[in-house]
N, C-alpha and C positions, 0 to 999 in steps of 0.2 A: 358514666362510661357508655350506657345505652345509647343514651344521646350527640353520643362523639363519634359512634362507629357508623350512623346515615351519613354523617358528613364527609365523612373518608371517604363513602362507595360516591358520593356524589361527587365531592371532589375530583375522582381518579374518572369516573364517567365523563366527565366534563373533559378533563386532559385527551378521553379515550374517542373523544368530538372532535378536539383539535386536532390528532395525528391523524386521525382518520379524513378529515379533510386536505389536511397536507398530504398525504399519500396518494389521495385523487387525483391533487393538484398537479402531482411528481410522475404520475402516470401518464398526464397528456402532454410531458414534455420530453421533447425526443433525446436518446443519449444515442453516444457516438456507434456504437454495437447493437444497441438492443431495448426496449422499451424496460423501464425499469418496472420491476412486478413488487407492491409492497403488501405487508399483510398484519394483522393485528391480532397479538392474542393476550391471554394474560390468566392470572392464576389467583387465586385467596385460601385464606381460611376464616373461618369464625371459629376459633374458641373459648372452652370456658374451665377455668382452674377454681377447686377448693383446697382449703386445709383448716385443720383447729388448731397449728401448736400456734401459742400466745409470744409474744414477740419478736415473730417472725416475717417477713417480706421473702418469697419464694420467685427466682428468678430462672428464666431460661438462658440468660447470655449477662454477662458483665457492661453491657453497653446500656442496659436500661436501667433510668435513672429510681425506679420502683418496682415492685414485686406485688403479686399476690399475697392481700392478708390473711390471717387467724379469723375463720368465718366469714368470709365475705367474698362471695360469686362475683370473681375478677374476668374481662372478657378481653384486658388489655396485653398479656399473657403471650398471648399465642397467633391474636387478631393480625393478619396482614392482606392488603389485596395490593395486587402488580399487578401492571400494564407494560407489555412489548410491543413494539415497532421494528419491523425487519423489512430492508429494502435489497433486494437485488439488483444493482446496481446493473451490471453487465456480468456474462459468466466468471468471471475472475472478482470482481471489484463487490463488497455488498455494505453494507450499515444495520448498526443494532440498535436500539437503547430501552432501556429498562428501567421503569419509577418505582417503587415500592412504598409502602403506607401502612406504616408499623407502627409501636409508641418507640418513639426516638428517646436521644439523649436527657433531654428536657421534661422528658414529659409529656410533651406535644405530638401531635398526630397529624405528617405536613408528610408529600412526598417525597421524598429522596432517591438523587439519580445515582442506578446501582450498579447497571453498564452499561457504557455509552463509547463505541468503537465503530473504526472501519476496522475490514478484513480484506485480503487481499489475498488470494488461490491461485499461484500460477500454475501448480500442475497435481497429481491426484497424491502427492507427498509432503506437500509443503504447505504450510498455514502463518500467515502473519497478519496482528491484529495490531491497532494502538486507538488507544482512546482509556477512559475508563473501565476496567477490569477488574476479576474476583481471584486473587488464588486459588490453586487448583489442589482441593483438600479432600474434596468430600466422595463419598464411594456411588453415593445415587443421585449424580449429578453436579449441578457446579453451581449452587447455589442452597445455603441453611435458610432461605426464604420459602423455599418453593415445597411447601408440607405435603403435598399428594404423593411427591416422588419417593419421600420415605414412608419404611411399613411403619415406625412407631410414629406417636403424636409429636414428635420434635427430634433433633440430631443429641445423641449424647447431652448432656448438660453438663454434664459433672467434666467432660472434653473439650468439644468444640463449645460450649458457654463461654470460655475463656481465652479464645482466639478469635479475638475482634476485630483483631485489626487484618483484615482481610480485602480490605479495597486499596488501589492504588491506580495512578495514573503513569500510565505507560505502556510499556511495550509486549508483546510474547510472541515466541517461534515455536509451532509445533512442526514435528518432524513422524513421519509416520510412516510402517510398512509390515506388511505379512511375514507371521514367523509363528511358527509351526501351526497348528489349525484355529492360532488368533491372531491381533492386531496388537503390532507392538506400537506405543507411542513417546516420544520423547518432549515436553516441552519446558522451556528456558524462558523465563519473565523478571523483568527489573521496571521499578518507576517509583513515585511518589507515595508516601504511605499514605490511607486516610481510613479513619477507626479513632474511636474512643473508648474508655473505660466509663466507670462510676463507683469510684469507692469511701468511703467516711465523709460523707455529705460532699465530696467533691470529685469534679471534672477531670481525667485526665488524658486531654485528646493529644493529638500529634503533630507539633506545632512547624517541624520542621524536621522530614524524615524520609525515607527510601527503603523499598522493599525490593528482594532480588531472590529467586531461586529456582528450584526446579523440579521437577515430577517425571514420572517413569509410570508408561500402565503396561499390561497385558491385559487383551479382551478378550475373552475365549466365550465358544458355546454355552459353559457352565462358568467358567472357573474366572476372576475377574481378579488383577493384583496390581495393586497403587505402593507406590514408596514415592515420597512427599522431604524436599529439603526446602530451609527456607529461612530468613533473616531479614529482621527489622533493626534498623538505624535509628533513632534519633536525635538527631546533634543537636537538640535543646531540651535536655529534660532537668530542671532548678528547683526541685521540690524540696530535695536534702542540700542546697547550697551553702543555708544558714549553720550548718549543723559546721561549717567547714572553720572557721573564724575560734567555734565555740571549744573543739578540738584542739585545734593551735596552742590557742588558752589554758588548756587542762594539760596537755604536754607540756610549755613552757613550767604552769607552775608546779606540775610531777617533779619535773627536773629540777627546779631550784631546790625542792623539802629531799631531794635522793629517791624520788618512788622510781628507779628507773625503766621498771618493769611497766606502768602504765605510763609513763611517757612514753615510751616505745610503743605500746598498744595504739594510744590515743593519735600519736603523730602516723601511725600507718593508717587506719582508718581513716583521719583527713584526707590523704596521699590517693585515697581510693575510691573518694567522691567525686564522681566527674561529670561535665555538662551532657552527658550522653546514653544511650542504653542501649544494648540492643540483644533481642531477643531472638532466639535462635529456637526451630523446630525442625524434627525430624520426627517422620510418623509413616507408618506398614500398615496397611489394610488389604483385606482380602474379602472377595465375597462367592458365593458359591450357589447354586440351585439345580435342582434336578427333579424331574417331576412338580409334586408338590409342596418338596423342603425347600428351603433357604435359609442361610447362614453367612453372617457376617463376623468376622473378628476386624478391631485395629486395635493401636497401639502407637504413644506419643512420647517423643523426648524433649524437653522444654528445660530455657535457660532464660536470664537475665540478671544484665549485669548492674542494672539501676542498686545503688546500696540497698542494703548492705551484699547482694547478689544472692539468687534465688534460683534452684533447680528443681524438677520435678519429672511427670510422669503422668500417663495415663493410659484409660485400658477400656475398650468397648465391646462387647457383644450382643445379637442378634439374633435369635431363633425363630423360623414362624415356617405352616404348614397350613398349606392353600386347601379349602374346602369349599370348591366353585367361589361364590361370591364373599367367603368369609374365609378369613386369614386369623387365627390365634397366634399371639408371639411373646416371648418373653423377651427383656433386656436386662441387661447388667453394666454397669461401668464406673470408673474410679478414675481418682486423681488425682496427685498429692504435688504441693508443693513447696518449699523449705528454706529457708536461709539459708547461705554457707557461713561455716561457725566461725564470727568476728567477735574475739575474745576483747571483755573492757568492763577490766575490773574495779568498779566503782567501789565495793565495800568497806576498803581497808580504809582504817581511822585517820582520819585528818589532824594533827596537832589542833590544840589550842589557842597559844600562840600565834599570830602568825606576823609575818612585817607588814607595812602597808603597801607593799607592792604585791601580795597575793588576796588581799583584802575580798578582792570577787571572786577567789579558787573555790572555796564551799558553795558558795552561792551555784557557778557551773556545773560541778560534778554533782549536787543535789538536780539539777536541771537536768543533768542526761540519767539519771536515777529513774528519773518518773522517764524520759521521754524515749530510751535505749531501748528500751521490751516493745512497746508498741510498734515503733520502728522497724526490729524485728521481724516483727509479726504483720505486718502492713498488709502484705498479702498472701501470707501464709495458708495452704487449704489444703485441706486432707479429709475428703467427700464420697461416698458411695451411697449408688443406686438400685435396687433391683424392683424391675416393673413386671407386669402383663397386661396385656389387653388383648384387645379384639379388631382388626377392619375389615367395614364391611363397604363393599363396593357396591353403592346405590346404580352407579351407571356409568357406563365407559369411564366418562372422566369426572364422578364426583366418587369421594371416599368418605364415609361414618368411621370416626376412631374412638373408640372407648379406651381407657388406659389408667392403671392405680400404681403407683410408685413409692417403695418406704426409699425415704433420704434419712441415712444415716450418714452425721457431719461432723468430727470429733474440734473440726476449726474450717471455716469455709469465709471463703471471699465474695461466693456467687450468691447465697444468701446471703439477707440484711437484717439488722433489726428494726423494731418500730422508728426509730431515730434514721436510720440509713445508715449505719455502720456495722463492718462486716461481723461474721458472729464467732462464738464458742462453741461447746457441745450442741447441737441439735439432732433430734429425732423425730421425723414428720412423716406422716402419711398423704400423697397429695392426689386429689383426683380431678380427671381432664379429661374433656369430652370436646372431641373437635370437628369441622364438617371444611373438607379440602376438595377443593375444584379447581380446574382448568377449564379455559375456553379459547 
């Protein structure tokens, strides 16, 4: 890992050659208003995670395809460096785009473009972007990339770990205007989904999909308040397809022996696997400062109707108290997630007997025996955190963050095991020491 993380500054330095030549380029060419003015910054971190529990992979997001092991000083964790390009086009007209250099889905440590839009301003109320975009979730700022902007070492885990799917290609309208001594803002976004998971040795990206929703702020002096709606589509999701035929199968031969009761069970269940998912969030946050406190609360409602259909919840806090250069803070937060109860009751006795026309019925219902609970449980998680640490602010824009975390996990998704499947019980103590800059 040592030796993969020069390559990434090198790599993104190299990119940060390119646009910076492009934007010279784009300077000494004339536009119809106004000389375009372009400018280059970008952001990172280096971190680095421990832990000793033994068969564990500790993750920060469901998107990466590995975790931090049991003794072993991981730096892939937390490590990201971006590079922005921002051109102002003419007073109204501008362009963004945004690389980032993280450990991706794979494994691998390659760029990826994270926003990449025009914007167009026609008057000091109105904002319209389209290109590639971030949902608009987060309370310090609009991006779970950019680690200086938060006071802890990362956004919730046990929360935003599990909303991935965050990128999309499309469109957004903010609307905005003074209301009482803050900035009220309204903005509306629809487009393409793109985000992946990583769950039980496997991939589950977004093959074909649309995201739409919307956000509410108020920005006050002190007092700062988000409410967040939002819905993800997928019109090809086939991972439970198979299960559909097998269902079928187990109703018909219910019905023939008289089990009416799991015929009925088994033929609804089929009836309820469909090529689609979509995942729904609603989420309130609030943040607050004065003098040298600050305080954050949010708060998540999550759904998904992928089988057998999964609700849940979650909850984050933030406390910290500024002592010039150094900030002490505690967190807290949780998450649970749950199947909705799809009764299918396999246990009842199966004759001995049987005709040759039911000849593969045992066979079935022993198959969804073993395969119904897992199923179940596919991504079931019910996860809490409580951390403290320390930042210290080395200089305008570099931040030192110390931070110790018990994960208490009674079943979690976001962890993994040695194998890469998700876990049981765990209990872990994790420690992470990160170094966040902008420039």
């Amino acid at each position: 890992m040592l030796t993969v993380i020069p390559r990434c500054f090198a790599a993104i330095a190299a990119t940060a050659l390119c646009a910076t030549s492009a934007a010279v380029s784009a300077e000494g060419a004339p536009a119809p208003e106004a000389d375009a003015r372009w400018s280059v910054s970008g952001f990172g971190t280096l971190g680095a995670v421990w832990h000793d529990e033994g068969d564990t992979q500790f993750r920060r997001s469901v998107d990466q395809r590995r975790g931090a092991r049991a003794n072993e000083l991981d730096f892939s964790i937390d490590s990201t460096l971006g590079l922005q390009v921002h051109g102002a086009l003419t007073p109204q007209w501008s362009v963004m785009a945004q690389a980032v250099m993280n450990q991706g889905r794979h494994g691998e440590w390659g760029p990826h473009l994270v926003w990449g839009f025009v914007k167009y301003v026609p008057n000091d109320w109105l904002e319209l972007r389209a290109g590639r975009l971030v949902t608009d979730i987060y309370l310090d700022g609009d991006s779970r990339h950019v680690g200086y902007a938060y006071t802890a070492v990362r956004p919730y885990a046990d929360v935003y770990g599990r909303l991935t799917y965050d990128n999309f290609d499309g469109v957004d309208a903010t609307v905005q205007h003074a209301f009482g001594d803050g900035l009220l803002r309204f903005k509306a976004f629809g487009g393409r989904t793109r985000g992946s998971v990583f769950l039980n040795q496997r991939e589950h990206p977004v093959p074909i999909g649309r995201s739409f929703g919307a956000t509410l702020d108020w920005i006050g002096a002190e007092l700062s308040l988000k409410l967040s709606w939002g819905n993800m589509v997928s019109t090809r999701s086939d991972l439970y397809a198979p299960l559909r035929p097998l269902l079928h199968g187990v109703a018909q031969g219910a019905h023939a022996l008289g089990d009416y009761g799991l015929a009925a069970q088994a033929s609804t269940l089929a009836s309820e696997i469909t090529d689609s998912n979509r995942i729904g969030y609603l989420g309130a946050a609030l943040a607050w400062e004065r003098g040298p406190f600050s305080l954050q609360l949010m708060g998540t409602e999550m759904s998904m109707t992928v089988f057998p259909g999964f609700e849940g919840w979650g909850a984050g806090a933030t406390a910290a108290y500024r002592m010039g250069r150094w900030k002490p803070y505690v967190t807290w937060s949780r998450s649970i997630l749950d199947p909705k109860d799809r009764q299918l009751d396999l246990n009842r006795p199966i004759p001995g007997a049987l005709p040759a026309a039911l000849a593969g019925y045992p066979v079935a219902v022993d198959y969804l025996r073993g395969v119904y609970p897992s199923i179940m449980g596919y991504t079931r998680h019910d996860q809490a955190t409580i951390g403290a640490g320390v930042r210290y602010d080395v200089a305008d824009n570099v931040a030192l963050k110390l931070q110790v975390d018990r994960v208490d996990a009674k079943r979690s998704s976001t962890l993994l095991d040695d194998r890469g499947y998700v876990t049981g019980p765990r209990a872990l103590t994790v420690f992470s020491a990160t170094l966040d800059f902008v420039f």
